[in-house]
N, C-alpha and C positions, 0 to 999 in steps of 0.2 A: 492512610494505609502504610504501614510498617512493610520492610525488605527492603530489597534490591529493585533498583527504579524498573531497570530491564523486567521482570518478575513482575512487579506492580503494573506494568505497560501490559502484559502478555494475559493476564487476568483481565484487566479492565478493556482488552480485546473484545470482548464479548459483548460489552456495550453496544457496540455495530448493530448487532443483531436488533437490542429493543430499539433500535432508530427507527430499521428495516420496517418495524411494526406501523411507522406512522402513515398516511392517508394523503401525503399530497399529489403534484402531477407528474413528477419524476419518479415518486414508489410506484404509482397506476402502471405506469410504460412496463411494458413486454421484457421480462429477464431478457431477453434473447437480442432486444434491440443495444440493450445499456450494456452488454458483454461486447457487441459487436464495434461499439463505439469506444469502449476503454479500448479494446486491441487495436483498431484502427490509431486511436492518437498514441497509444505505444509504438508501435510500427513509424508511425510518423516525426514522433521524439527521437527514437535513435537512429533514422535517416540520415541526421546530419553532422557534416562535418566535423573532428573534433574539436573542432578552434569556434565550432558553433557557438555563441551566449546570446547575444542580443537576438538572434531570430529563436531561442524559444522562450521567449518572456512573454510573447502574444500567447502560449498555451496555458499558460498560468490561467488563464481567462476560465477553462474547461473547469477543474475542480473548484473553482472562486466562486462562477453562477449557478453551477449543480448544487453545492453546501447552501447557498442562498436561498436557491430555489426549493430545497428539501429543507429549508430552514434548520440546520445543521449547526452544533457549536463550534465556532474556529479554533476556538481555545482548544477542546477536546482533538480535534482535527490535527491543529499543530503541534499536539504534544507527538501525537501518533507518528506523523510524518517526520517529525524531527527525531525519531530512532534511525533512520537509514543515514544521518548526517556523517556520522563515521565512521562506518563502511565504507562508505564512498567515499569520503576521502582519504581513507587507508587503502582504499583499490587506487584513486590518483595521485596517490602521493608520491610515489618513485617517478612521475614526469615531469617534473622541474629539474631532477637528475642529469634525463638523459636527453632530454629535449631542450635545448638550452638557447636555438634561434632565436633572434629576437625577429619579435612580430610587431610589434606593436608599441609606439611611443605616447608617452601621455605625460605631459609638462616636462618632457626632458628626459624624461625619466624610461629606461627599455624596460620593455616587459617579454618574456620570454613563452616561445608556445607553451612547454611545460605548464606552468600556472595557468595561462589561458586553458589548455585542454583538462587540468585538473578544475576548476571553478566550471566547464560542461559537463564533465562527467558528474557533479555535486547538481546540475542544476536538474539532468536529467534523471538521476535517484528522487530529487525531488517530487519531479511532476510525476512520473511511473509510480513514487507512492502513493501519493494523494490522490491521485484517479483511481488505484487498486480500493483505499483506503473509502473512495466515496463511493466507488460501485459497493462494494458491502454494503453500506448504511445505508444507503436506497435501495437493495434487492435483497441484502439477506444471503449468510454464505451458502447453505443449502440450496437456495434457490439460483444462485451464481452456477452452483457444479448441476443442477438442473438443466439449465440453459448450455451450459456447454456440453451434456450429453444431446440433449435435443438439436444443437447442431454440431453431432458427429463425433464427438470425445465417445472414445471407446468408454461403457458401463463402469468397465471393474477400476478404471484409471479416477472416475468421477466419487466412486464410494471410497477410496481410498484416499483422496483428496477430504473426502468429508469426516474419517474417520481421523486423518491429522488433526483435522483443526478440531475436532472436540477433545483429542486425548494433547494435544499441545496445552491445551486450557486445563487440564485434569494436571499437567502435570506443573502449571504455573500455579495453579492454584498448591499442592502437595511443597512447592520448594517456598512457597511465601508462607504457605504455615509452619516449617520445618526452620527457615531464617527467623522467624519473628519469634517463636519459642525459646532457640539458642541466643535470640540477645535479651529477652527475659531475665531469662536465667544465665546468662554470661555476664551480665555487669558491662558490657561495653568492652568487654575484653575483646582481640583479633584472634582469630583461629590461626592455627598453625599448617603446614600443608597435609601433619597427616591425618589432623581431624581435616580438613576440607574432605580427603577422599572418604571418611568414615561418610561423613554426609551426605557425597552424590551417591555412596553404595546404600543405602539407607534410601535415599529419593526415589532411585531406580528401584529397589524393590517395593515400595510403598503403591509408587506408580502402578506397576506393574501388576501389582494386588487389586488397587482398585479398579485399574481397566478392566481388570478380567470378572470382580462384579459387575459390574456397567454392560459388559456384552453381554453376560450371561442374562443380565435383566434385558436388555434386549431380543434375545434370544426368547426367552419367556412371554415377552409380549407381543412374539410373534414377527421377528424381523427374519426374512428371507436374501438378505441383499438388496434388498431397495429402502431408499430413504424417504419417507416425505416432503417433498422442498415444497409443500403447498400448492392451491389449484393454480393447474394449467391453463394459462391464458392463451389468446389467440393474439395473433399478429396484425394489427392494424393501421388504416392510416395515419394517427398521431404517431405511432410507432417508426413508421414507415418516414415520417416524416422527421422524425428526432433523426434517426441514423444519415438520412442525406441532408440536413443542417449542417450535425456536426462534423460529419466526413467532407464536406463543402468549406468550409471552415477550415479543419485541421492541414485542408490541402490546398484552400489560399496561404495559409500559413507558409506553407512546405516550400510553395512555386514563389513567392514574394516577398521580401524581405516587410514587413509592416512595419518593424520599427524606422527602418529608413525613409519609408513614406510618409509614417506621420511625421518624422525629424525635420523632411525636408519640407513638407506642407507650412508646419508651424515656423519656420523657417523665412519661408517663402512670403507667409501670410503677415511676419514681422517687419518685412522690408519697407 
């Protein structure tokens, strides 16, 4: 697939979905349970410290046996996750600036909070996408803003949320066919800045044209405001059981440093 990687990423988004389609024991589980469990290890990811790194590498664990367990491609997975890479590190990058303590020595060598708190900031974009990234592909976006209206997300915040994500896709799709035409027929030549804006103003109305098909076919086929996120399940024990696992988990994590206990165990166990 020809464009811009970013473009190409934002299209093949969509992929999520026919994962969502498949049958194992992590799709079965209750939308409502797997929402509650992503926010929980959110909540729990940016609890810590800035100078936090080694105590969240034990969360890595969440998105590693959920993709396993939904039998998930990493490859695909890491393409995806690896778009928040820099971001995050253009949000942490001004703290090796202004932060310039040193914390920390390692062969002699200082190392300054700055870096430390920008390599947490990096680690926790990480895990925050991969767990957003895995809950899709085991529930399915619609079914994702399903469960968050079923518990308590006001209606009109949840269809709006669902109407982003398809016209974001409408309009990844619209700039990859509008890039991959221009270097067709451009020869490999660079645009200039004022064909760029010729382009996004062209994008933006193209967009704009075909969402307003797409509602309108919607509209025809009888959408009132509600979406189909698929049949409503019920709340269950395995349910019931996934959320206080992981939430037992996410908050050993939180109260105990793990890496330092297995350090000092294997440690202990070599003497």
């Amino acid at each position: 697939m020809s464009g811009p990687p970013v473009l190409g990423a934002l299209v093949e988004f969509r992929q999520l979905d026919l994962f969502a389609a498949q049958s194992s024991g992590v799709h079965r589980l209750d939308a409502r349970a797997k929402v509650v469990v992503v926010l929980a290890f959110v909540v729990c990811v940016m609890s810590f410290g800035r100078y936090a790194v080694a105590s969240l590498l034990p969360y890595f664990a969440f998105p590693v046996l959920v993709a396993i367990w939904a039998q998930l491609p990493f490859a695909m997975l890491a393409r995806k996750v690896a778009m928040v890479v820099p971001i995050a590190v253009l949000i942490g990058l001004p703290n090796p600036f202004f932060d310039r303590e040193m914390v920390l020595h390692v062969a002699g060598l200082g190392i300054s909070g700055g870096w430390i708190s920008l390599v947490s900031i990096v680690l926790r974009a990480l895990l925050a996408a991969a767990a957003a990234i895995v809950l899709v592909a085991v529930t399915g976006f619609p079914a994702v803003c399903g469960a968050l209206e079923r518990l308590g997300m006001p209606k009109a915040l949840a269809v709006q949320l669902l109407f982003l994500y398809r016209y974001l896709t409408v309009l990844g799709e619209e700039a990859l066919r509008m890039t991959t035409a221009r270097e067709l027929r451009g020869g490999g030549r660079k645009l200039s800045i004022r064909l760029y804006g010729v382009l996004v103003g062209r994008l933006l109305m193209r967009t704009w044209d075909r969402a307003e098909r797409i509602y309108l076919a919607m509209c025809a086929r009888g959408f009132v405001g509600d979406f189909n996120s698929g049949p409503v399940s019920r709340f269950g024990w395995r349910d019931l059981a996934f959320v206080g696992g992981c939430c037992g988990a996410f908050l050993l994590f939180r109260v105990r440093d793990v890496v330092q206990v297995v350090g000092n165990a294997a440690l202990g166990g070599g003497r």
